[in-house]
TIVEXMI-967959 format. One record per residue (C-alpha): x, y, z; residue number from 1. Coordinates in Angstrom, 3 decimals, padded with zeros to 6 digits, always signed. Example, Ala and Ser with C-alpha at 12.3 -4.5 7.8 and 13.67 -1.06 7.14 Angstrom:
% residues 2
c1 +012.300, c2 -004.500, c3 +007.800, koldo 1
c1 +013.670, c2 -001.060, c3 +007.140, koldo 2
This chain:
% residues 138
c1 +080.366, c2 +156.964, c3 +061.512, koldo 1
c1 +083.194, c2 +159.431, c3 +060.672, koldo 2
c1 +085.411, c2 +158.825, c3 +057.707, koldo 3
c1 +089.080, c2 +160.133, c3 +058.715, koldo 4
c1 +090.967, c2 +160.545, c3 +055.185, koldo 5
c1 +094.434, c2 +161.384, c3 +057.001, koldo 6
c1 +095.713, c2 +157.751, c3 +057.783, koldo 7
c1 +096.877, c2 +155.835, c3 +055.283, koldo 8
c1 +096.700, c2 +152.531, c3 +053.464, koldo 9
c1 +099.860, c2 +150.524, c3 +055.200, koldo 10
c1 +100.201, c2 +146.680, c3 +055.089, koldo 11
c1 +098.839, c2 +144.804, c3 +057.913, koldo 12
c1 +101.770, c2 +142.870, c3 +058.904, koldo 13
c1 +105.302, c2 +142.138, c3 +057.790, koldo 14
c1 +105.471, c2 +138.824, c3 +056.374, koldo 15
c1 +107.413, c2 +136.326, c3 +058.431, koldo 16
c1 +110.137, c2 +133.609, c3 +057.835, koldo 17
c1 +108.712, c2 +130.331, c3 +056.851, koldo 18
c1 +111.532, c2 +128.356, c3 +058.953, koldo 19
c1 +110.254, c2 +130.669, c3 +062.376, koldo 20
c1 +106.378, c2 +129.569, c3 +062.433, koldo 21
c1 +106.884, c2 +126.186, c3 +061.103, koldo 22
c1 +106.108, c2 +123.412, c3 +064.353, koldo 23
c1 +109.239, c2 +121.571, c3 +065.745, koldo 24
c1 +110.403, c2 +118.824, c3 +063.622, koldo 25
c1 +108.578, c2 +119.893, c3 +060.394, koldo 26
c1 +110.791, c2 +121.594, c3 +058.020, koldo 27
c1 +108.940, c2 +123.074, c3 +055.083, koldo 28
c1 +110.812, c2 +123.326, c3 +051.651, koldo 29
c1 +112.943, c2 +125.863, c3 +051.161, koldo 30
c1 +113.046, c2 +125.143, c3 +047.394, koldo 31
c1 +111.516, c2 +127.800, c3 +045.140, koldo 32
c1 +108.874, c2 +125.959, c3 +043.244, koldo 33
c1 +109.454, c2 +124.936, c3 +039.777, koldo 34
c1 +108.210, c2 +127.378, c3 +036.797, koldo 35
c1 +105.775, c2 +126.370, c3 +034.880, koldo 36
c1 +105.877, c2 +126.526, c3 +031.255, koldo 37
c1 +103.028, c2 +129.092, c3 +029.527, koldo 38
c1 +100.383, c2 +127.514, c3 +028.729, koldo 39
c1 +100.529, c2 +126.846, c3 +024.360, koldo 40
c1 +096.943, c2 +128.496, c3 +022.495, koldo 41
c1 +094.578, c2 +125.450, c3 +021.676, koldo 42
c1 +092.794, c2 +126.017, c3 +018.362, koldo 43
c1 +089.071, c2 +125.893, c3 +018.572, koldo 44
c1 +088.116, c2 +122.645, c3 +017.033, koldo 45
c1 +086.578, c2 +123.337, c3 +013.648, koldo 46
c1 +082.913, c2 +121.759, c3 +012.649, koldo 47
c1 +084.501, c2 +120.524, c3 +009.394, koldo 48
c1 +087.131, c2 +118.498, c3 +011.643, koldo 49
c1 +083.680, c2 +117.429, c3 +013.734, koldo 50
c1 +081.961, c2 +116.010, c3 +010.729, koldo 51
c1 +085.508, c2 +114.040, c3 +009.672, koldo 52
c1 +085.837, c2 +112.450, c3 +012.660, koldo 53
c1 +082.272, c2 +111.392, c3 +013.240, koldo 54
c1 +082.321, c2 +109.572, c3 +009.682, koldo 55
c1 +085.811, c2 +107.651, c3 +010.671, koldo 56
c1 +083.738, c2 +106.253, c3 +013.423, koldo 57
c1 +081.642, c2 +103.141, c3 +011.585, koldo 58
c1 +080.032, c2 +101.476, c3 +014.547, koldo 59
c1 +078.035, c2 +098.590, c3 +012.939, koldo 60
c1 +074.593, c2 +099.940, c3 +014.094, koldo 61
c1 +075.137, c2 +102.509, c3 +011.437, koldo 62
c1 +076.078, c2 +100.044, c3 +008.837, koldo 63
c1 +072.758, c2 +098.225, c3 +009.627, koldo 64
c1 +070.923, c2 +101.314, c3 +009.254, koldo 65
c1 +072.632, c2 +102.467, c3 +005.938, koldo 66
c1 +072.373, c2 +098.862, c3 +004.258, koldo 67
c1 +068.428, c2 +098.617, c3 +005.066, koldo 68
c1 +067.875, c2 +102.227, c3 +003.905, koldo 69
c1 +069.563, c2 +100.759, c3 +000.698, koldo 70
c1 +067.303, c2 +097.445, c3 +000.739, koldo 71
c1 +064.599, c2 +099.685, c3 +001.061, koldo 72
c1 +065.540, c2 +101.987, c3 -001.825, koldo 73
c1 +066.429, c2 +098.804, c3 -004.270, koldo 74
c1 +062.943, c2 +097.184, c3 -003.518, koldo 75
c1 +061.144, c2 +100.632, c3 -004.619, koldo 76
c1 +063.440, c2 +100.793, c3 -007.486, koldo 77
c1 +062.518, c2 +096.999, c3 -008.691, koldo 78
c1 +058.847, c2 +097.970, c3 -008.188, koldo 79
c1 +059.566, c2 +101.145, c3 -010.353, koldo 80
c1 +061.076, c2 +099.120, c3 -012.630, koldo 81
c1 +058.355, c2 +096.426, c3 -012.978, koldo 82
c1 +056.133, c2 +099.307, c3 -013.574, koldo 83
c1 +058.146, c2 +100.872, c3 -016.262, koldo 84
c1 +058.722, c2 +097.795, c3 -018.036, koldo 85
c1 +054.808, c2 +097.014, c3 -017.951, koldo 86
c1 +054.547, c2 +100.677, c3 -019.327, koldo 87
c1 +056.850, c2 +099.945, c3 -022.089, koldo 88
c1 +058.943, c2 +102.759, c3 -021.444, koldo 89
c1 +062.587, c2 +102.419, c3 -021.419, koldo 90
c1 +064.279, c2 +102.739, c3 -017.813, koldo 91
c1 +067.641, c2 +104.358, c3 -018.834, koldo 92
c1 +067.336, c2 +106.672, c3 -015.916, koldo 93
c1 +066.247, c2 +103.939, c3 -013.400, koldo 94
c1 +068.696, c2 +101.398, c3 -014.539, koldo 95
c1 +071.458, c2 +103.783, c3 -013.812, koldo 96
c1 +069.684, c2 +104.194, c3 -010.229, koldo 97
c1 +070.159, c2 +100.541, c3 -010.067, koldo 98
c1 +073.752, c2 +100.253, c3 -010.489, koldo 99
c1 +074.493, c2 +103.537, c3 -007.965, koldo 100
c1 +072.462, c2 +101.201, c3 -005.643, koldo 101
c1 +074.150, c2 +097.689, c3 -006.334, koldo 102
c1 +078.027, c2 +099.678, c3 -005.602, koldo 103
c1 +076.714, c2 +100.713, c3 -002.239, koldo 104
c1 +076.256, c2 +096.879, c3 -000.646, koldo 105
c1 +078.131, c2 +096.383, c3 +002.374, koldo 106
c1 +077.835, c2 +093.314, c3 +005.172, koldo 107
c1 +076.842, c2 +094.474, c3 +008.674, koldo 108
c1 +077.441, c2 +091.750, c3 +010.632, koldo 109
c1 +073.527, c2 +090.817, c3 +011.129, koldo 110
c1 +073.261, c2 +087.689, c3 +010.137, koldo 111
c1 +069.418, c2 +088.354, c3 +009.109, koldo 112
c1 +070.094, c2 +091.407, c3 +007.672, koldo 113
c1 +072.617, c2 +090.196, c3 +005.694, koldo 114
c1 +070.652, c2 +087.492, c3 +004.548, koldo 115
c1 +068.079, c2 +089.573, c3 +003.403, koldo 116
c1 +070.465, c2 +091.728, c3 +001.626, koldo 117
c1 +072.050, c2 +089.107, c3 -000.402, koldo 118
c1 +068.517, c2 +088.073, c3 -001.721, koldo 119
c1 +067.468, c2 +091.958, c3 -002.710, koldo 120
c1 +071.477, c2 +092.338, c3 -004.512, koldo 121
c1 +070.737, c2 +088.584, c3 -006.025, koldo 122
c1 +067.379, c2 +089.675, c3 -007.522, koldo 123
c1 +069.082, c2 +093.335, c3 -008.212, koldo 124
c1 +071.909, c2 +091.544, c3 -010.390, koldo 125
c1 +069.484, c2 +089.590, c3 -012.191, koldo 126
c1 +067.391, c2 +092.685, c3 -013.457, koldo 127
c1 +070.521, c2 +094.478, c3 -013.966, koldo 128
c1 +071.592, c2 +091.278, c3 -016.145, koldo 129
c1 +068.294, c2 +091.658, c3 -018.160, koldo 130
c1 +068.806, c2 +094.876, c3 -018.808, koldo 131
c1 +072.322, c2 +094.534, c3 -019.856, koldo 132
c1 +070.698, c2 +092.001, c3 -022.537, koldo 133
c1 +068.116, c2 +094.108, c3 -023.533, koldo 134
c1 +070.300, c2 +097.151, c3 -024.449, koldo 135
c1 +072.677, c2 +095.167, c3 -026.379, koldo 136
c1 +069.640, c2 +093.514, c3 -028.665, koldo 137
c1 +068.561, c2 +096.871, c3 -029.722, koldo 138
């Protein structure tokens, strides 16, 4: 194959007139097409703005999750209690524990669950109550 350098690049064909190819009876538009604005720079969504909008969402399966994780940690702080008081040591750590806890009750929704959790905050108030009494006698 020979490689001839001497012609060159030219375009193919001239371009033609829309109106001249166009079948009879179809008209295509003349009109110039509308400009389009530029495009405006999206930010990259930050992780911070991530976290902030997961936590706005509260579905209620979360809520039932959090308030049994909360059962869970009052019932081990009762038991820890029972023990301390059996010890005769004086729970001024674990009876601040107990309050953090008692702030954090929410309802779910779950009936059961709910139900369950007003029984654990019921017995929680009543320790907290004996407490209370305690401190004030000494």
């Amino acid at each position: 194959m020979k490689i001839e350098s001497a012609r060159g690049v030219g375009a193919a064909s001239t371009p033609k007139r829309a109106g001249a190819a166009a079948a009879p009876g179809f008209a295509p538009a003349t009109e110039a097409p509308a400009k389009t604005a530029a495009a405006s720079s999206v930010s990259a969504v930050t992780p911070l703005d991530v976290i902030l909008a997961l936590q706005a969402e509260d579905p209620a399966q979360q809520r039932r999750a959090r308030q049994a994780r909360r059962g869970r940690a009052v019932l081990d702080a009762l038991t820890d209690l029972e023990k301390a008081i059996a010890l005769g040591r004086a729970p001024g750590a674990l009876r601040t524990q107990l309050e953090s806890l008692r702030r954090g009750a929410e309802t779910t929704g779950d009936e059961g669950l709910d139900s369950v959790m007003l029984e654990i905050d019921t017995r929680l108030a009543v320790e907290l109550a004996k407490l209370e009494r305690l401190s004030g006698r000494t």
